[in-house]
Backbone as CSV, one residue per row, in Angstrom:
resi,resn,N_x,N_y,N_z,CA_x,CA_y,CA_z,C_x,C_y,C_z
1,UNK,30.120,-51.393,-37.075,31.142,-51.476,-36.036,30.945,-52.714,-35.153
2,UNK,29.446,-52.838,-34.578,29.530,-54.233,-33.864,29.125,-55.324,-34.462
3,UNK,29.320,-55.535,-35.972,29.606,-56.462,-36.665,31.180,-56.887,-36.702
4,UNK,31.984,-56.084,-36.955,33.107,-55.804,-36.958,33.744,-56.591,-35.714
5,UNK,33.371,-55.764,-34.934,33.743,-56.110,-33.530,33.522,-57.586,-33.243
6,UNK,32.437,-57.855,-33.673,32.050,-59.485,-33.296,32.969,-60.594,-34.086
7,UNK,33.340,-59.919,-35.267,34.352,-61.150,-35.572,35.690,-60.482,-35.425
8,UNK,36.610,-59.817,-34.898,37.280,-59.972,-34.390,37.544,-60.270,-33.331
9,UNK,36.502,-60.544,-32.451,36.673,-61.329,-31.150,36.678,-62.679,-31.868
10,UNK,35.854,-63.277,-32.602,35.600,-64.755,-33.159,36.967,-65.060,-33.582
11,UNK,37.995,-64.085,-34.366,38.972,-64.873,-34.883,40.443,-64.862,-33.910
12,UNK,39.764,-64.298,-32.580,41.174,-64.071,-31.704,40.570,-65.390,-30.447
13,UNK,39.488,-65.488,-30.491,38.859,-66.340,-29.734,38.150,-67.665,-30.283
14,UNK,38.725,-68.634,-31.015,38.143,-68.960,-31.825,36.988,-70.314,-31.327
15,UNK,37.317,-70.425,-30.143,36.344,-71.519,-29.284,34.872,-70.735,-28.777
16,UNK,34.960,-69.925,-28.897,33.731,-68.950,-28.360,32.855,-68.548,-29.203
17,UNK,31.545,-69.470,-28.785,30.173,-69.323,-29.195,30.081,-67.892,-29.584
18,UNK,28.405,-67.598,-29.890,27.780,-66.282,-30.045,27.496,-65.781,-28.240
19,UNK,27.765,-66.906,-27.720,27.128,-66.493,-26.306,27.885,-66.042,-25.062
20,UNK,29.043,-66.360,-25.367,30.612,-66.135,-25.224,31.028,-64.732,-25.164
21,UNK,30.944,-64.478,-26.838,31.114,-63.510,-27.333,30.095,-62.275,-27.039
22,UNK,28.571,-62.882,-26.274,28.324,-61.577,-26.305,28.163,-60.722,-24.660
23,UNK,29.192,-61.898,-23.463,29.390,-61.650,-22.492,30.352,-60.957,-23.077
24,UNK,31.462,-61.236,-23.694,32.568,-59.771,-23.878,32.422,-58.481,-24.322
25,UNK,30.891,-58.895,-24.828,30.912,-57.515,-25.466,30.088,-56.505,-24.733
26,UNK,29.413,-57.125,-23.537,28.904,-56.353,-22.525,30.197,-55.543,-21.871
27,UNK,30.569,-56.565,-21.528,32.244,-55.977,-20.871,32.709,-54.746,-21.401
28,UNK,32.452,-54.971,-22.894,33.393,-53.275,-23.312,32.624,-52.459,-23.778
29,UNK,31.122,-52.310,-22.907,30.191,-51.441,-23.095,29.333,-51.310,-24.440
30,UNK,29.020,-52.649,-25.206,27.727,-52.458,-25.882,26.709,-52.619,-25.606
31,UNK,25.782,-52.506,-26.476,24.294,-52.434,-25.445,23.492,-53.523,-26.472
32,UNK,24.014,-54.356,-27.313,23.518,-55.285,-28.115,22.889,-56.453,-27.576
33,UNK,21.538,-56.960,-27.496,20.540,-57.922,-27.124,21.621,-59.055,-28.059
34,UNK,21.607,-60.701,-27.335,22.126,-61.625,-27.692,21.486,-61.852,-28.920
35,UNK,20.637,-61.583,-29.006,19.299,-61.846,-30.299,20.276,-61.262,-31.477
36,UNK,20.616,-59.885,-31.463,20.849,-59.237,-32.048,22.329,-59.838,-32.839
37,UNK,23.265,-60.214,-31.670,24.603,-60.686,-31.804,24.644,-61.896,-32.258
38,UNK,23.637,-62.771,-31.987,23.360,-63.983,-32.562,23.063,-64.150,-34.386
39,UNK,22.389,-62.744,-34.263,22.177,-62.696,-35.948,23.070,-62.078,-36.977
40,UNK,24.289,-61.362,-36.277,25.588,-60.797,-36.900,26.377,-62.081,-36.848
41,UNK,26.375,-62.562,-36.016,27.296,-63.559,-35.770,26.866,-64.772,-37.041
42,UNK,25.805,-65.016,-37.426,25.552,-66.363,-38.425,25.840,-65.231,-39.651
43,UNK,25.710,-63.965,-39.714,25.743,-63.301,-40.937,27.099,-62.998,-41.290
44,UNK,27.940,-63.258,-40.364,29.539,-63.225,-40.578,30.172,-64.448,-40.872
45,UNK,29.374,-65.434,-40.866,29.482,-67.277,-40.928,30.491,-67.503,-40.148
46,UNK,30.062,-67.114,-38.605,31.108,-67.506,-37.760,30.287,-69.236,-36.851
47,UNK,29.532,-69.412,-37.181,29.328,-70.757,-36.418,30.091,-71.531,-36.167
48,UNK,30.364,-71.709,-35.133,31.476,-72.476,-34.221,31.380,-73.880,-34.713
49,UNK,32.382,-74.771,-35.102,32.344,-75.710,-35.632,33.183,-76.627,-34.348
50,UNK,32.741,-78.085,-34.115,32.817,-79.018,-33.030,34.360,-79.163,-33.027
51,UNK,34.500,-79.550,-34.261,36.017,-80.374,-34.462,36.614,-78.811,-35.508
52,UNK,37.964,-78.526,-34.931,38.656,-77.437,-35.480,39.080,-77.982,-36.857
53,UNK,39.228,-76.799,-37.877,39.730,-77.408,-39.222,41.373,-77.667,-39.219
54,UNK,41.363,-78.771,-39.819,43.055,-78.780,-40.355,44.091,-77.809,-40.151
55,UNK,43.383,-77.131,-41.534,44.384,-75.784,-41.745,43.644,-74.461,-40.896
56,UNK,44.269,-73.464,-40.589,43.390,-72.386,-40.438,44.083,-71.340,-41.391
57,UNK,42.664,-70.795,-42.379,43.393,-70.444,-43.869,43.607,-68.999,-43.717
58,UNK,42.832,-68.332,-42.578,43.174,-66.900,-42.578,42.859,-66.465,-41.358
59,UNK,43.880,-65.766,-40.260,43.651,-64.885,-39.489,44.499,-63.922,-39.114
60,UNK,44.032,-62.790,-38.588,44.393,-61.252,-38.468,44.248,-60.710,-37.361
61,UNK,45.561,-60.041,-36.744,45.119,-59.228,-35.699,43.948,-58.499,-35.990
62,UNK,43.751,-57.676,-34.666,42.583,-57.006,-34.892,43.384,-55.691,-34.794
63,UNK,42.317,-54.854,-35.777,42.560,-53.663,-36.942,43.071,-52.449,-35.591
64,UNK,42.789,-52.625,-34.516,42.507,-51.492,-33.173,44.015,-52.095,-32.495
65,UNK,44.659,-52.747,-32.736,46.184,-52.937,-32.087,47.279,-52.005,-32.226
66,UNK,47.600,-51.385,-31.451,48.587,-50.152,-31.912,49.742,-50.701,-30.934
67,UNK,50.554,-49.282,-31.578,52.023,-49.680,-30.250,51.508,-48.726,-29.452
68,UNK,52.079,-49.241,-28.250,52.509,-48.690,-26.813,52.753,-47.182,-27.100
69,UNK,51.983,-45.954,-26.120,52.741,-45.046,-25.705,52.819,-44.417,-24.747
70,UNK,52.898,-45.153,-23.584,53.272,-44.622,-22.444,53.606,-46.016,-21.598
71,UNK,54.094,-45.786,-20.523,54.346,-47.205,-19.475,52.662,-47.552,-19.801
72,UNK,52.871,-48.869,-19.125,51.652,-49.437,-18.622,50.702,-49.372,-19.206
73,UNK,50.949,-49.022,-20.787,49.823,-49.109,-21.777,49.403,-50.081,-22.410
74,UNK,50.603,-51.437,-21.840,50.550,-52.426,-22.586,51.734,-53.276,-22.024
75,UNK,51.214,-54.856,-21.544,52.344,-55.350,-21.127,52.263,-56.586,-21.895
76,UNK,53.182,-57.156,-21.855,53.480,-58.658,-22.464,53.747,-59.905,-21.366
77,UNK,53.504,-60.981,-21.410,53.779,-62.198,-20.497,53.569,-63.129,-20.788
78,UNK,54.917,-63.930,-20.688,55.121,-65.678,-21.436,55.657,-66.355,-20.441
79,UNK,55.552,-67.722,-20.350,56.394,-68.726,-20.164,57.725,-69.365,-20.505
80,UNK,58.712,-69.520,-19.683,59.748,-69.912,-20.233,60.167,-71.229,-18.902
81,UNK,60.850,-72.184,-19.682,61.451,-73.226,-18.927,63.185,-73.596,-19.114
82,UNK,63.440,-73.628,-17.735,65.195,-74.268,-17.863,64.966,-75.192,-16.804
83,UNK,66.264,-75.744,-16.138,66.094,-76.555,-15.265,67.428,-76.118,-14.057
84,UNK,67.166,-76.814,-12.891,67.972,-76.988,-11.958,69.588,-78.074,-12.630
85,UNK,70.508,-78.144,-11.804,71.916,-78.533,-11.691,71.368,-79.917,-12.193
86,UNK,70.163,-80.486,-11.513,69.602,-81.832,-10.780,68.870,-82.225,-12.042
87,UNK,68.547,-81.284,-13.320,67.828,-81.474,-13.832,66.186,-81.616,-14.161
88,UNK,65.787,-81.265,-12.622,64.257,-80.754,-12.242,64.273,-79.657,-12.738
89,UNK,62.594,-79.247,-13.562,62.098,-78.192,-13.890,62.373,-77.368,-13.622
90,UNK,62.427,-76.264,-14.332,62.255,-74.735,-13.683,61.378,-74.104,-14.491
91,UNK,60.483,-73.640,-14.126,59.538,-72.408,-14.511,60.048,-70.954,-14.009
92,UNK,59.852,-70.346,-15.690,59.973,-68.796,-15.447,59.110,-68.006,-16.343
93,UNK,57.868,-67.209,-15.314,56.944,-66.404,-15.900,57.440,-64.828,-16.164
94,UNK,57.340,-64.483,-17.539,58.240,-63.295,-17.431,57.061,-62.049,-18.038
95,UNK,57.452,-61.251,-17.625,56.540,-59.391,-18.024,57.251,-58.656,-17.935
96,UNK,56.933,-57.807,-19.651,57.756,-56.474,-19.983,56.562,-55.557,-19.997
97,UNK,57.082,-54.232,-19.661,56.128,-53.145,-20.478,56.620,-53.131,-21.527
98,UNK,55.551,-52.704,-22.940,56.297,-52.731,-24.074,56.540,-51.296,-24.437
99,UNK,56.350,-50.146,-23.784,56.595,-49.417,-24.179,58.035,-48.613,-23.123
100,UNK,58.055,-49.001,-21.700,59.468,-48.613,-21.221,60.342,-50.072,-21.432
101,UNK,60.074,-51.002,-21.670,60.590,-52.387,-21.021,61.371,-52.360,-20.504
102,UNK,60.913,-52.034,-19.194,60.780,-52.153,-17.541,60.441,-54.142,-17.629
103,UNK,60.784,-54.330,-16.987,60.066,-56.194,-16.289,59.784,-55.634,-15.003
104,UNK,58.473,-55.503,-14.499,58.008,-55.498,-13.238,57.787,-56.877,-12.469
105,UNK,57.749,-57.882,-13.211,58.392,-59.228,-12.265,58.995,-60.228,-12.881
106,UNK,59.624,-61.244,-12.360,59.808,-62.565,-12.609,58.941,-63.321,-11.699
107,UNK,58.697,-63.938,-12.234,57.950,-65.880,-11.401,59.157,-66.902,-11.295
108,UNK,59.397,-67.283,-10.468,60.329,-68.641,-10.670,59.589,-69.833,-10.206
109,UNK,59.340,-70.924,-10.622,59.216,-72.189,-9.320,58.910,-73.171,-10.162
110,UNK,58.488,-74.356,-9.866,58.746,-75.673,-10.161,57.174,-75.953,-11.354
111,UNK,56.684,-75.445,-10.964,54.819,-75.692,-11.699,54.510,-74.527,-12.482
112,UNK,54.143,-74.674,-13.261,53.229,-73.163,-13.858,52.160,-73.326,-13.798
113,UNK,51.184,-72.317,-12.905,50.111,-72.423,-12.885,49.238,-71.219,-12.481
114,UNK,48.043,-70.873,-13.162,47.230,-69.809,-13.220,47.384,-68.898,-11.850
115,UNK,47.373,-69.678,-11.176,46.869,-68.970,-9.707,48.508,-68.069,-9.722
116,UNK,49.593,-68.538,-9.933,50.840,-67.911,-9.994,51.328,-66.998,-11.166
117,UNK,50.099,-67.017,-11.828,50.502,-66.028,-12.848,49.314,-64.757,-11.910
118,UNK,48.302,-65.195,-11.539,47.472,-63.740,-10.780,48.206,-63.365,-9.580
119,UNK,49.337,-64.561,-9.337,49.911,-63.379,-7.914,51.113,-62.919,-8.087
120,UNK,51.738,-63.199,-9.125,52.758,-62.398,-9.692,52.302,-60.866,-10.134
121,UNK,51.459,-60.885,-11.428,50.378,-59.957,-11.668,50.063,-59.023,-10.290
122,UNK,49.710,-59.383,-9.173,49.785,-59.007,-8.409,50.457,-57.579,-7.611
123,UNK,51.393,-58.583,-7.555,52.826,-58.203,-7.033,53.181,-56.813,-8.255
124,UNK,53.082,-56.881,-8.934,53.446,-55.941,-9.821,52.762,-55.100,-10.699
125,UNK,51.993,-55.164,-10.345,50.435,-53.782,-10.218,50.833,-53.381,-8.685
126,UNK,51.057,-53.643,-7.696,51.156,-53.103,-6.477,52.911,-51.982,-6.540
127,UNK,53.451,-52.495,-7.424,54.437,-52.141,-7.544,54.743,-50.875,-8.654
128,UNK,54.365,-51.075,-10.292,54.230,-50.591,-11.051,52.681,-49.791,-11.311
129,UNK,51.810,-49.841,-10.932,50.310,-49.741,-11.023,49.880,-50.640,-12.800
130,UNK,48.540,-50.420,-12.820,47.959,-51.434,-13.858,48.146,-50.787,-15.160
131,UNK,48.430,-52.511,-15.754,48.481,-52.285,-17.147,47.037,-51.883,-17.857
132,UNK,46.960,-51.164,-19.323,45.532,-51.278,-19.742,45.434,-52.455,-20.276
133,UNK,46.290,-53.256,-20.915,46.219,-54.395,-21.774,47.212,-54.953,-21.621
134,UNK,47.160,-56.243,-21.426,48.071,-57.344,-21.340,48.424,-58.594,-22.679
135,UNK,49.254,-58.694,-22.983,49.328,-59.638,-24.350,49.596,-60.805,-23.697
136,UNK,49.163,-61.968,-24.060,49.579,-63.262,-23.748,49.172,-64.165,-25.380
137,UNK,49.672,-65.535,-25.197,49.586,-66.542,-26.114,48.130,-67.215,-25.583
138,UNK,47.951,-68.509,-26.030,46.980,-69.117,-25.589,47.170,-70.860,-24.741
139,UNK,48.326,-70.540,-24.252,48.709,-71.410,-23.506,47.864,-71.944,-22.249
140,UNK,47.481,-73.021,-21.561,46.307,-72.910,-20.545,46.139,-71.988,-19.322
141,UNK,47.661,-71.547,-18.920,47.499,-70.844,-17.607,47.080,-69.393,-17.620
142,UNK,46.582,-68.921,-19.514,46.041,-67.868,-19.761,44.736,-67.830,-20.147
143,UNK,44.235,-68.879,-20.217,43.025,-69.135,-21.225,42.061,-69.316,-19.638
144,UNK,42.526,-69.954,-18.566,41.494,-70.379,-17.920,40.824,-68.940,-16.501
145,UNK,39.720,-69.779,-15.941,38.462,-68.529,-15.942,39.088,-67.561,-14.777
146,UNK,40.208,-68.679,-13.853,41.134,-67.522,-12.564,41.774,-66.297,-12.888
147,UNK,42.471,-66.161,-14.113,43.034,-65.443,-14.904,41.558,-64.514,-15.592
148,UNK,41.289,-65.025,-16.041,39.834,-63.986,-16.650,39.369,-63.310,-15.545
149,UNK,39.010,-63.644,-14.694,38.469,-63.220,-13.639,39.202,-62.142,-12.884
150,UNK,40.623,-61.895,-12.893,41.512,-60.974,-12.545,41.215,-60.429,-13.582
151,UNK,41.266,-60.168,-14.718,41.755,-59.586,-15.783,40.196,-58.386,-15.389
152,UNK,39.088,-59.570,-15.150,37.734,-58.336,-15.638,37.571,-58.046,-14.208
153,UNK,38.226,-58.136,-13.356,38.072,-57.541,-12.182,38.868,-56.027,-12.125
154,UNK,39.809,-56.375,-12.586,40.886,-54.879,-12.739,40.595,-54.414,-13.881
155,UNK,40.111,-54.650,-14.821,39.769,-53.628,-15.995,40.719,-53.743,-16.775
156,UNK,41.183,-54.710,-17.079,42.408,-55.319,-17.518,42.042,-55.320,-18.977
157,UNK,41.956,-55.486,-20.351,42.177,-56.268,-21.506,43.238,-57.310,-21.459
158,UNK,42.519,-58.479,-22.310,43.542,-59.006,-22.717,43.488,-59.261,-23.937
159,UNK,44.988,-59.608,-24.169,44.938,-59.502,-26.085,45.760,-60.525,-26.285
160,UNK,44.949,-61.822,-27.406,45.545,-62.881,-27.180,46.237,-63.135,-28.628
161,UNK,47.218,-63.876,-28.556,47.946,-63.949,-29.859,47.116,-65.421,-30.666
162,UNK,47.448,-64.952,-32.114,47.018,-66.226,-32.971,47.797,-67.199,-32.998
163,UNK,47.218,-68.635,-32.571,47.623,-69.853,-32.211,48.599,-70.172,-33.238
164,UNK,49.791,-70.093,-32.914,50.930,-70.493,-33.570,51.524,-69.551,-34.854
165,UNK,51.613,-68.340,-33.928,52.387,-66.883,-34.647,53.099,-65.806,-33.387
166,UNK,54.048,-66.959,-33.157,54.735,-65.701,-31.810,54.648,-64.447,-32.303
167,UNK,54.884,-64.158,-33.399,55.311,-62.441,-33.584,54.399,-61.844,-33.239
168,UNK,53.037,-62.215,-32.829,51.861,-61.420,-32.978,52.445,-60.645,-31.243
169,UNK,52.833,-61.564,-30.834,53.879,-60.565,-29.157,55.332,-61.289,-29.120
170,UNK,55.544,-59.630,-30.179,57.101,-59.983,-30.773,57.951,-59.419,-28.941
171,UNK,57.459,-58.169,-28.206,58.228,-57.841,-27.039,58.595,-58.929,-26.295
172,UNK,57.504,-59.316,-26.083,57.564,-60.848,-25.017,59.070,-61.686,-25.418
173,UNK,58.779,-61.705,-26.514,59.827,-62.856,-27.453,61.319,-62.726,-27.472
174,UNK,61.298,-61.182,-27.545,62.583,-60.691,-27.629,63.185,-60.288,-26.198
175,UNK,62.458,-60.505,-25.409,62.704,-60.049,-23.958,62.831,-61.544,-23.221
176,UNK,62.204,-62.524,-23.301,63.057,-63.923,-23.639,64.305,-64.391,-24.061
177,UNK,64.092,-63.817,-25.271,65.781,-64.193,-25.795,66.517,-63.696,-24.684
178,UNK,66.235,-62.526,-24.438,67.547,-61.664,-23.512,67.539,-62.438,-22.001
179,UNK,66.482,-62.828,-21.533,66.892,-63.322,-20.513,67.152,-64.783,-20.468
180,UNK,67.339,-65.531,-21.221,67.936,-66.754,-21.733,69.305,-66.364,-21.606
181,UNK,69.807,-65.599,-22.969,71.490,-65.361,-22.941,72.056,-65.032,-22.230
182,UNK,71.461,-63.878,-21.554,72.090,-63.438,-20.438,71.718,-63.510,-18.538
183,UNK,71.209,-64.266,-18.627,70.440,-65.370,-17.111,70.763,-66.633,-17.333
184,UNK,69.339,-66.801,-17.945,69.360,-68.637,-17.533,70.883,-69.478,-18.280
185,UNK,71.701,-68.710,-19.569,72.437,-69.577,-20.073,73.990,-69.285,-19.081
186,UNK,73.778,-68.431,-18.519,75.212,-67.848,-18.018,75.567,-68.330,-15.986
187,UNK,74.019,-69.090,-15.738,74.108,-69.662,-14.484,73.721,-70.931,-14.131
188,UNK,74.182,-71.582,-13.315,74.163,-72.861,-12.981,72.833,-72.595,-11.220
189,UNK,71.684,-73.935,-11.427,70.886,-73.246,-10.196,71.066,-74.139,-9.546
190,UNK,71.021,-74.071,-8.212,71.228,-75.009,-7.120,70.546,-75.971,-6.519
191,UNK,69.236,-75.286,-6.414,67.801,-75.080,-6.068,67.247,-74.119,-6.500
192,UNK,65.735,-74.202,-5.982,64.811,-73.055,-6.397,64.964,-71.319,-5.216
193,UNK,65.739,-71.753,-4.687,65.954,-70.370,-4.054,66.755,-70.122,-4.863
194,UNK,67.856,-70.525,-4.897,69.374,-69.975,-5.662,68.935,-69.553,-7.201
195,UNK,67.703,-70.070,-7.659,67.556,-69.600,-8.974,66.409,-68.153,-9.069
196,UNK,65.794,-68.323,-7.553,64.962,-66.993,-7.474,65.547,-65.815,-7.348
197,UNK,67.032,-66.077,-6.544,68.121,-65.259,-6.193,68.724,-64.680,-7.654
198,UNK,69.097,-65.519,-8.002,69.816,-65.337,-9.342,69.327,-64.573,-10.254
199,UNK,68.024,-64.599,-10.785,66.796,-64.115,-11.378,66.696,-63.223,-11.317
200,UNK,65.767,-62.726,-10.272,65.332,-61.319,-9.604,66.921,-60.368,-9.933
201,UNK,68.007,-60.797,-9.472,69.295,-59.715,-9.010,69.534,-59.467,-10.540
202,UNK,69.082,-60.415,-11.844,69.778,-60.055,-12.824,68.480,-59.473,-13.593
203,UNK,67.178,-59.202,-13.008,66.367,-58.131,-13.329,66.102,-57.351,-12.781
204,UNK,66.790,-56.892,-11.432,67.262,-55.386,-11.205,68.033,-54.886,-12.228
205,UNK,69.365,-55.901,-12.570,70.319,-55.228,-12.995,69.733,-54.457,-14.718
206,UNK,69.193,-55.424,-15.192,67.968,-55.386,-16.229,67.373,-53.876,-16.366
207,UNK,66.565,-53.897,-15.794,65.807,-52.487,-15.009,66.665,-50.918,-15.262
208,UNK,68.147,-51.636,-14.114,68.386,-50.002,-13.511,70.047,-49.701,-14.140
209,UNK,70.220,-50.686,-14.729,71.978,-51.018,-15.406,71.935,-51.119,-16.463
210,UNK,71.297,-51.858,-17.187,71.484,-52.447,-18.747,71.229,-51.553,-19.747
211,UNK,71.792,-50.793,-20.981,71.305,-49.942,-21.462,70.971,-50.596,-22.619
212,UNK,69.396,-50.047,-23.343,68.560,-50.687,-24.320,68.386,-50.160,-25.400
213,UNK,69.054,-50.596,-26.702,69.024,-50.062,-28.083,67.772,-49.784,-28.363
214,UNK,66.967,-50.164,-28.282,65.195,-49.708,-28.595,64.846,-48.494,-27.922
215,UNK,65.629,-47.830,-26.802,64.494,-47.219,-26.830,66.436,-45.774,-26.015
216,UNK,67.019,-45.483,-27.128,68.127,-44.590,-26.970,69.209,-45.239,-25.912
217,UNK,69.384,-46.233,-25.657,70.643,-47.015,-24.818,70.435,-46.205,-23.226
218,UNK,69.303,-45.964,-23.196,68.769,-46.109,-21.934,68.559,-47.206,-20.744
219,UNK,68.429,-46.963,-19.538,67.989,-47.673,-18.749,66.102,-48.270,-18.655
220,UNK,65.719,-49.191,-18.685,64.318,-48.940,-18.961,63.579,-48.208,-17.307
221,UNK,64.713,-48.378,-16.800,63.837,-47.899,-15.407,63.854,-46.183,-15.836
222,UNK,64.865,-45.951,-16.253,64.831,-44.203,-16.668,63.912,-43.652,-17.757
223,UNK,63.411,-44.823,-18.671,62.405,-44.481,-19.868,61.033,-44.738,-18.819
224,UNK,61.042,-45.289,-18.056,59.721,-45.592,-17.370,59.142,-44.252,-16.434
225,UNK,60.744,-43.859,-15.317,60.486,-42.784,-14.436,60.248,-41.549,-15.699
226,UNK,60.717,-41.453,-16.243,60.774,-40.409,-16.867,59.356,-39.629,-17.872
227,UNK,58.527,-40.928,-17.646,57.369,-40.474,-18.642,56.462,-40.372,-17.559
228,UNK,56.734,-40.971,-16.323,55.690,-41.182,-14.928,56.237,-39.760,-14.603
229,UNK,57.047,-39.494,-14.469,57.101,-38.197,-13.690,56.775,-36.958,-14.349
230,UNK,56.807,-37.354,-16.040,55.463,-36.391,-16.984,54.433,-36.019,-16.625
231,UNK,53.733,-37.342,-16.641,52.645,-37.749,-16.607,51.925,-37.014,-14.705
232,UNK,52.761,-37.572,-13.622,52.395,-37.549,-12.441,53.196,-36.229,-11.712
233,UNK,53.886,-35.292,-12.217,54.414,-34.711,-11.455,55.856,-35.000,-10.472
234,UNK,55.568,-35.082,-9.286,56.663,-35.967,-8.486,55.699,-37.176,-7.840
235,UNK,54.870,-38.041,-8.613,54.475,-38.920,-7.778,55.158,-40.153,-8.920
236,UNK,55.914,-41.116,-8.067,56.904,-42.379,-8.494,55.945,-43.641,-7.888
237,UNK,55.930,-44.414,-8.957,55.559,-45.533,-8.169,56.690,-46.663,-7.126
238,UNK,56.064,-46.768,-6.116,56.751,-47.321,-5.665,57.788,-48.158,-5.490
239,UNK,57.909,-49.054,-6.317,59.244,-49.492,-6.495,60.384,-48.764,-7.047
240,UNK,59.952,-47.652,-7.537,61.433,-46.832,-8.091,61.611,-45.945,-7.059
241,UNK,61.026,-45.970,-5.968,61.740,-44.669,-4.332,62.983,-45.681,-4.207
């Protein structure tokens, strides 16, 4: 098993030493001496090589990835860019649950950057409570240590996709499309208020209006309350009072 374990961290992480790898694996409660991990690790011929190869001839999620079944069992979060009237940037950080897809936030603003992906994150754990696992790509504002550092502070997982295979976080993708066609392509922004305005009002409408073929032409806010109030009785998280 923690052979196992060690190279599927190696092939989802593929910059990370034996030494790397065996800070994560403290994290999810093994009790393996580096000694030990050091010697699975050359016996799996994972030695980290300086310069990456060409091709990369084989990689695989890892075997322990399931779907979603309940809210907040699993969220997704990507990057997306349009621009202002003016033609200046726009950044938009987006998160679904994948199992109500609910979006507990948007990001809007001019930069993308780590620190604005942990206070978005934020904002919506205070709102929704915490995800167990979060999917992201390996884009920099996920890879670096501000973001890690939230992640192992809250007890977070993260689960990173293989470098150049969106499908591996097909929700993310498809929850993009939708807010492309029906947001960013259907409005003109003024500024960065007028596009935060714009945004946010058309992921309420998202939320508590839109009904979603995936999951019975529901509202996702009603697939969300509805398993929380299973789950919790009459306790709602706060943003749905």
């Amino acid at each position: 098993m923690l052979r196992k374990r060690i190279r599927e961290i190696a092939e989802t992480r593929v910059r990370y030493d034996y030494r790397r790898i065996h800070i994560l694996l403290q994290r999810e409660g093994w009790s393996a001496g580096r000694t030990r991990v050091y010697r699975l690790y050359r016996l799996e011929g994972l030695q980290m090589r300086h310069k990456p190869p060409r091709r990369r001839v084989m990689a695989k999620l890892r075997d322990d990835r399931a779907t979603a079944i309940a809210p907040n069992d699993c969220w997704s979060m990507d990057w997306m860019y349009d621009q202002l009237f003016d033609g200046r940037r726009l950044w938009v950080l987006t998160l679904v649950d994948n199992y109500s897809r609910v979006c507990p936030a948007l990001w809007v603003g001019h930069q993308a950057k780590t620190s604005d992906v942990v206070s978005m994150l934020n904002q919506a754990v205070a709102a929704f409570g915490k995800p167990r696992t979060i999917r992201v790509d390996n884009d920099s504002q996920f890879t670096l240590r501000e973001f890690d550092l939230w992640a192992y502070a809250n007890g977070v997982i993260l689960d990173f996709s293989r470098p150049g295979k969106p499908t591996d976080n097909a929700f993310i993708e498809s929850f993009n499309a939708r807010v492309r066609l029906e947001c960013l392509n259907q409005h003109w922004f003024i500024d960065l208020d007028d596009a935060r305005t714009k945004i946010e009002l058309w992921r309420q409408d998202y939320n508590d209006v839109r009904p979603h073929s995936a999951i019975g032409e529901r509202t996702p806010m009603i697939m969300f309350t509805a398993h929380t109030n299973t789950l919790m009785g009459s306790t709602v998280p706060e943003a749905l009072v």
